[in-house]
KETIGU-301134 format. One record per residue (C-alpha): x, z, y; chain; residue number from 0. Coordinates in steps of 0.1 Angstrom, whole numbers, plus 5000, padded with zeros to 4 digits. Layout:
KETIGU-301134
    c1    c3    c2  mol  seq
     X     Z     Y    A  NUM
...
//
This chain:
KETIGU-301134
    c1    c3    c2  mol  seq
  9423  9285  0732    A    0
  9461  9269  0727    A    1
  9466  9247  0753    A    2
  9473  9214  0731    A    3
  9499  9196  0754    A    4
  9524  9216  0732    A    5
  9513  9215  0697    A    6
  9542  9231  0678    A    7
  9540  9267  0697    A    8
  9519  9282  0674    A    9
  9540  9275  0647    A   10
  9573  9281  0665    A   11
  9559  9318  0672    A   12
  9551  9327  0637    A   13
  9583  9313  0623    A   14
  9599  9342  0643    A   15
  9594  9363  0615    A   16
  9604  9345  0587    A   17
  9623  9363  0559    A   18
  9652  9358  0545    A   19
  9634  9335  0519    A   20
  9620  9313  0546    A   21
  9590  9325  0532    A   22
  9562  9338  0568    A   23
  9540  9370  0558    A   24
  9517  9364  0531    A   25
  9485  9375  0551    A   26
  9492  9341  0574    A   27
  9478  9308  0566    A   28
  9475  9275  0583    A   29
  9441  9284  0594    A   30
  9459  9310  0618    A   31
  9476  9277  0632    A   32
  9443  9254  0633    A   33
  9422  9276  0648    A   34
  9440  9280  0678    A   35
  9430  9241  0686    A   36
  9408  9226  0701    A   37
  9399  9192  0687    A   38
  9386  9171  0716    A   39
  9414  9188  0737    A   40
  9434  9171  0712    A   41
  9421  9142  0709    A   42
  9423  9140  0746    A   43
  9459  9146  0746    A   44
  9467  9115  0725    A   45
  9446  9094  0745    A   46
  9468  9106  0778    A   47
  9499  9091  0761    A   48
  9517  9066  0779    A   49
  9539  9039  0770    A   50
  9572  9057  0784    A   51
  9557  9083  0763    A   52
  9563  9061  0728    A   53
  9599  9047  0745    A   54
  9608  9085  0743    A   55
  9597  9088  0710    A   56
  9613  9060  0697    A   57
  9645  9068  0713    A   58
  9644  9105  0698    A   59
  9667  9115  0672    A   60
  9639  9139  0659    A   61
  9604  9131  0663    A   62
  9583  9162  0669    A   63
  9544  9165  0672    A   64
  9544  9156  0707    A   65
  9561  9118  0697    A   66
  9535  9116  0671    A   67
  9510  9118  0691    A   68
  9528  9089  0712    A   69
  9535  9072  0683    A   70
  9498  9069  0671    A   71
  9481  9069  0705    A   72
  9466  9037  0719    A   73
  9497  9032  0741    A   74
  9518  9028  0707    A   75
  9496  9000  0696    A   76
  9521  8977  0718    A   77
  9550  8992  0697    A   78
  9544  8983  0663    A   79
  9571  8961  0657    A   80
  9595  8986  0667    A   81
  9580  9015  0650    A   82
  9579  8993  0622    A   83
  9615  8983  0624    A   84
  9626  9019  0625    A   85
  9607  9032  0602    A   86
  9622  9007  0574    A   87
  9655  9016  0584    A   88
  9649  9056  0579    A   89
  9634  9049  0551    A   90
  9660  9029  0532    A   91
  9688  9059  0542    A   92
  9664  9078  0526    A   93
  9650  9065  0496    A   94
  9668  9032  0489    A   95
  9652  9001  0479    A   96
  9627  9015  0460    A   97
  9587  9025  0453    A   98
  9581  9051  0426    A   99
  9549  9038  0406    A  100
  9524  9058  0396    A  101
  9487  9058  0380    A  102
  9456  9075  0384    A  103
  9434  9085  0352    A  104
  9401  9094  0357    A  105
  9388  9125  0334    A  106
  9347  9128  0350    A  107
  9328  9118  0371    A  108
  9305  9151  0368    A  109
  9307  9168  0401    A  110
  9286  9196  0418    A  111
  9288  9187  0454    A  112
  9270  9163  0477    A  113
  9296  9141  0495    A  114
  9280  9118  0516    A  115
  9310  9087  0512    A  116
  9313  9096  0474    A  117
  9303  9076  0442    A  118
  9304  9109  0421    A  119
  9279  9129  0445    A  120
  9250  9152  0429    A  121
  9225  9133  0450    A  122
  9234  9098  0435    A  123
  9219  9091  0400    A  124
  9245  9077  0373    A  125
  9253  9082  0341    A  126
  9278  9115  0341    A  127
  9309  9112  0316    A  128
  9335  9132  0307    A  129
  9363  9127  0282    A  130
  9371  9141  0249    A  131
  9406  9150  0241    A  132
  9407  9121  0217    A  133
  9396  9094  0249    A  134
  9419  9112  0275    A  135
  9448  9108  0249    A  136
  9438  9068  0242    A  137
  9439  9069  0282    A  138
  9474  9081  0283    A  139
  9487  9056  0257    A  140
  9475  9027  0275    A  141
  9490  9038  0306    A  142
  9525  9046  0289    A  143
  9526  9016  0270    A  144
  9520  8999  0307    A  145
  9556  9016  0316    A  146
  9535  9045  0337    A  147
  9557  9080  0338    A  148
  9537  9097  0365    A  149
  9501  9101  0360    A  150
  9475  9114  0384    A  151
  9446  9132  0365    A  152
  9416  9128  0385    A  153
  9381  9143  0379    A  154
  9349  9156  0399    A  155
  9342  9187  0413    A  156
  9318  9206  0384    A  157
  9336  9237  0371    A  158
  9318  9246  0341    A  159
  9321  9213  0331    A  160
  9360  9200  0342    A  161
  9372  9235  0354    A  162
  9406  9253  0346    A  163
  9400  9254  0312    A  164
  9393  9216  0310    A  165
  9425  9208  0334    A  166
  9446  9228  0315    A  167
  9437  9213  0276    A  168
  9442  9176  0295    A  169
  9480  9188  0308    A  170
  9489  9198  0273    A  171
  9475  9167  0259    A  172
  9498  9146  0278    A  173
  9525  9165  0293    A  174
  9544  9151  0266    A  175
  9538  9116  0273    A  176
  9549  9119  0308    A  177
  9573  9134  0333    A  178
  9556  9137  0360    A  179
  9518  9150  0354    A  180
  9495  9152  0392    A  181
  9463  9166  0402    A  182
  9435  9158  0420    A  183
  9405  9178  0414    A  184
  9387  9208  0432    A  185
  9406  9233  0448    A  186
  9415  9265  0426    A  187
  9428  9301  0427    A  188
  9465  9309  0432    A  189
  9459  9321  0398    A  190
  9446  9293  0380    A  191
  9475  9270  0397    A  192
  9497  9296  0384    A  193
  9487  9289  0346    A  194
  9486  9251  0354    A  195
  9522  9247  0366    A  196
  9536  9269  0338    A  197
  9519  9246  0317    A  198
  9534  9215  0328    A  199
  9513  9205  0364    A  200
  9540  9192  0386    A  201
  9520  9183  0422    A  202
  9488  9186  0433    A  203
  9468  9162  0457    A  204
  9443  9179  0480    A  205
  9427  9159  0511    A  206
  9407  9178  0538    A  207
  9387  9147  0543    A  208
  9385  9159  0580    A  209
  9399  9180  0600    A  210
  9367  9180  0625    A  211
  9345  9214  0606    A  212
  9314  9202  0625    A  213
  9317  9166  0610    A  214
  9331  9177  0577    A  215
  9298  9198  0573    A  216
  9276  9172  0575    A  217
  9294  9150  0549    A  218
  9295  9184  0524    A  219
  9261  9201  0525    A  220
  9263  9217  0491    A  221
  9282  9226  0467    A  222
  9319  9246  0468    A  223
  9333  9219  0488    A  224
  9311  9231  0514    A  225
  9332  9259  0520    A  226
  9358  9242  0550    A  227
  9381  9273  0552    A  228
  9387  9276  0512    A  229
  9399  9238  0512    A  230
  9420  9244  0544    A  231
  9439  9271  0527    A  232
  9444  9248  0495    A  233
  9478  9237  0503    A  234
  9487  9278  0509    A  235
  9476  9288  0473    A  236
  9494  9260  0460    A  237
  9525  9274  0481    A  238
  9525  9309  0467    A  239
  9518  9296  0435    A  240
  9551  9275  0435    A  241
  9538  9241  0429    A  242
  9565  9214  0431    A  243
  9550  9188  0456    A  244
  9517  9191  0478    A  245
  9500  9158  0487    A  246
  9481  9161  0520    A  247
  9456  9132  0536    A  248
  9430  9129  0555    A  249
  9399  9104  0545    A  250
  9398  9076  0576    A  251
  9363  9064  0588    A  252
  9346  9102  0589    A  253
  9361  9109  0620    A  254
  9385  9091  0648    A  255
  9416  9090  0626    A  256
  9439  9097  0651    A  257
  9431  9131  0658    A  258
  9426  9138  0615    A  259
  9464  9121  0611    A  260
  9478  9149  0637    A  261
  9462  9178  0620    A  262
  9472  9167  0588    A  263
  9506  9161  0608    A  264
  9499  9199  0618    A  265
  9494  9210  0589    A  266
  9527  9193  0572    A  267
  9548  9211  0594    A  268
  9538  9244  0588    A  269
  9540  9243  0551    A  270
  9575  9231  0555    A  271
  9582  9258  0575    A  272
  9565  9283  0550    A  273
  9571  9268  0516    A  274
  9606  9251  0525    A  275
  9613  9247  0486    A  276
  9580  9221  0479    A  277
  9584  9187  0483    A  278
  9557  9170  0505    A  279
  9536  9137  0501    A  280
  9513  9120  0526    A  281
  9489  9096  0513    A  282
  9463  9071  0539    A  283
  9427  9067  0518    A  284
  9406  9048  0540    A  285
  9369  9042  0530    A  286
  9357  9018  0502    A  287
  9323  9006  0492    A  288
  9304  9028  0464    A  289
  9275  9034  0451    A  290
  9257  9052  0476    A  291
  9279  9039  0507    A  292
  9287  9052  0540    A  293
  9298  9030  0569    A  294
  9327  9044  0584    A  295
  9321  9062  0617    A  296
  9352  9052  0634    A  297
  9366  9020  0619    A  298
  9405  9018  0615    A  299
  9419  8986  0614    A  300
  9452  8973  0595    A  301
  9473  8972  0625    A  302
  9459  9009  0631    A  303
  9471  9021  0596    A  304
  9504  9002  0598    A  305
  9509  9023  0629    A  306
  9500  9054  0615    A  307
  9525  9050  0583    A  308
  9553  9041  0608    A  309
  9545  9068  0631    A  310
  9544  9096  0596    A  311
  9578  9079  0585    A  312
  9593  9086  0621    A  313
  9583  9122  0618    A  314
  9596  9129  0589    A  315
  9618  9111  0570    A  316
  9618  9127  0541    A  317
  9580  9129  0533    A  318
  9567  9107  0506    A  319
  9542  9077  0517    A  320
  9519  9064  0493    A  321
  9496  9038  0493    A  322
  9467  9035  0468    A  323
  9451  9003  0454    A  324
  9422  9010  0485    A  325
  9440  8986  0504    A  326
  9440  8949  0497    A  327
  9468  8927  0477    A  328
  9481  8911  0514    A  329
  9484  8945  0530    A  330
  9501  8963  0502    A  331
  9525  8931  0496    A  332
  9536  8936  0539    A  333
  9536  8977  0539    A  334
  9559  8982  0508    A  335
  9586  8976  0534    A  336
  9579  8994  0565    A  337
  9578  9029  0550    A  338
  9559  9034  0518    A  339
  9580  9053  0490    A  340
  9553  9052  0461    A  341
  9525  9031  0454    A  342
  9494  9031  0422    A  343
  9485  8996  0405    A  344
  9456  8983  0379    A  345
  9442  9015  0392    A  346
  9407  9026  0378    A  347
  9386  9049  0396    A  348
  9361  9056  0363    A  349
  9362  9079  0331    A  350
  9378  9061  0306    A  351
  9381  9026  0326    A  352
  9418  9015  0313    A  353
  9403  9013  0273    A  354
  9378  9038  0267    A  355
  9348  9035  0291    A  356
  9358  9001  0313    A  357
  9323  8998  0326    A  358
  9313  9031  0340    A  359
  9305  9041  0374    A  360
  9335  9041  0395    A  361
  9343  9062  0422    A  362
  9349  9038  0448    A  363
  9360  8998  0448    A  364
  9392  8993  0447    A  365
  9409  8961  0468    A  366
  9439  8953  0450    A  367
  9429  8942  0413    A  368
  9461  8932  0402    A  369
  9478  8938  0372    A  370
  9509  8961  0365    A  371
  9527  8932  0356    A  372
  9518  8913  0389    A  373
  9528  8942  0415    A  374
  9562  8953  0397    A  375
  9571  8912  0402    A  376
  9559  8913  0437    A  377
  9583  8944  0445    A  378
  9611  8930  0427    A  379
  9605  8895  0443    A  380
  9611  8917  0483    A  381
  9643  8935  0466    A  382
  9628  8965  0459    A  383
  9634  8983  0427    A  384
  9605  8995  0405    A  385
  9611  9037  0396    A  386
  9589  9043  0367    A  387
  9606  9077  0366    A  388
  9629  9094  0386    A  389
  9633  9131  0370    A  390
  9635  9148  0336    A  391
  9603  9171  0329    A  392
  9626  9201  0317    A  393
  9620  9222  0348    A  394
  9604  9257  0354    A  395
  9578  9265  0386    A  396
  9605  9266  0417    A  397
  9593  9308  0422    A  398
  9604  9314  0387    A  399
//
């Protein structure tokens, strides 16, 4: 076992052999680089941080894994302010005064698996719905006539019902409509993500959930999801295949957060190393009532997630940070300046509930219930400029 005390070794070594293409040999994956961890040894490590520990990270130039452990450990917690102050002023340079809006649109809520903290799980009895090519396009209409260009398309996990087949019919549907058409469904084949991109799929949201396999097996007892290694190995496929952007997250409450936020930290790096041509995205779901609830097992507060956003944006300043309508309307209206880049609104987490379907079974709660309207005048009322779209959809998979 890796001694954790130096987290990017592991990842150092492989890059040793990288080719010319910055591209490491095909047979490695980031489970090469996770299993050679230990996570209470982890765990552990962030604990041990002191606060001349976080002074050294906030005095780097370049945070590396070792700061961001400081950064989120328990001795940060008296560093907010300066964290936060920092990680505004990298992420102006970066970015500018802007958030980049976007919208999810649900397409099921049929799903195979049995997730304990879901609303869609087998074991919980609703009504199942799936759209019809003439609901997901009166779903797309009412989001562009809202101003949306980037859409999220979101559905369960139930292949014969929304597999490749049905992803791929809703991307031509409305690739036309917008410029920037995401994912978020099961994980698929480098194959099928193949056929999905040269179709029009731009990025591609997968969350482990956790990072802990013994805890992630309880909440995913059946069903593909089950499977901890095939999800792990998500964001490779997606690599080879030559997806644009990869969103990566970690759901907060399964497990202690801090440890899932280095992993996925972890994990980050390596694909950046690997896949040096996809953009990256980072994205903070904590979780929300639903029907068939789960309390969270390790609770993390507001001041804990501010920290943790701070601490990703010192890491990396070029990742994206986005923050979904999960969190409620005071802590969205603080956050949208201390590191955040994109941000949903009037989200809906059901089939058809923007016009179709408004009153079936959602997902989860959502917090912030304000309109469109209302959260473009909040940004705009800080400074911040609204980016409904920032690109032109005339582009070709980056392997092509």
């Amino acid at each position: 076992m890796k001694n954790s005390s130096n987290p990017y070794s592991s990842i150092n070594s492989t890059s040793q052999s990288l080719t010319t293409k910055g591209q490491m040999p095909t047979t490695e994956t980031f489970q090469h680089v996770f299993d050679t961890y230990n996570w209470d040894d982890t765990l552990a490590s962030i604990f041990e941080k002191t606060e001349d520990d976080v002074r050294a990270a906030l005095a780097s130039e370049k945070c590396d894994l070792e700061d961001f452990k400081a950064l989120i450990s328990p001795a940060g917690k008296s560093f907010i302010e300066q964290m936060a102050q920092k990680s505004r002023q990298l992420t102006r340079k970066r970015f500018g005064n802007t958030i980049q809006m976007y919208a999810p649109m649900y397409l099921s809520n049929e799903c195979q698996n049995i997730c304990t903290y879901c609303g869609f799980s087998l074991t919980n009895k609703i009504p199942r719905r799936t759209l019809t090519d003439a609901e997901i396009i009166k779903e797309a209409e009412f989001l562009k006539a809202k101003g949306y260009d980037h859409i999220l398309l979101v559905t369960g996990e139930a292949n014969k019902t929304v597999g490749t087949d049905y992803i791929n019919n809703a991307i031509k549907l409305i690739r036309s409509r917008f410029s920037n058409v995401t994912i978020e469904v099961q994980p698929l084949d480098q194959d099928e993500y193949e056929l999905l991109i040269k179709n029009g799929l731009y990025a591609v949201l997968v969350y482990q959930e956790t990072y802990h396999r013994d805890e992630y097996k309880k909440h995913h007892p059946k069903g593909k999801k089950s499977n901890f290694d095939y999800r792990l190995d998500t964001p490779d496929r997606l690599g080879k295949a030559g997806v644009h952007k990869i969103g990566l997250g970690a759901l907060f409450g399964l497990e202690d957060w801090r440890a899932d936020s280095f992993f996925t930290a972890l994990h980050l790096r390596y694909l950046q190393k690997r896949y040096w041509k996809t953009k990256y995205s980072i994205s903070f779901p904590r979780l929300r009532p639903h029907t068939g609830g789960l309390d969270p097992k390790v609770e993390m507060t507001d001041p804990d997630l501010v920290q943790l956003i701070c601490a990703f944006r010192l890491l990396d300043e070029d990742v994206e940070l986005s923050i979904s309508t999960r969190e409620s309307q005071i802590f969205r209206d603080n956050i949208v300046n201390l590191g955040v880049t994109s941000m949903s609104a009037e989200s809906k987490t059901n089939p058809g509930g923007y016009a179709v379907e408004p009153q079936s079974l959602e997902q989860f709660e959502i917090s912030d219930e304000r309109s469109t309207e209302a959260i473009a005048q909040m940004l705009k009322a800080q400074g911040i400029e609204v980016v409904w779209k920032d690109w032109e959809n005339n582009w070709e998979p980056i392997n092509s």
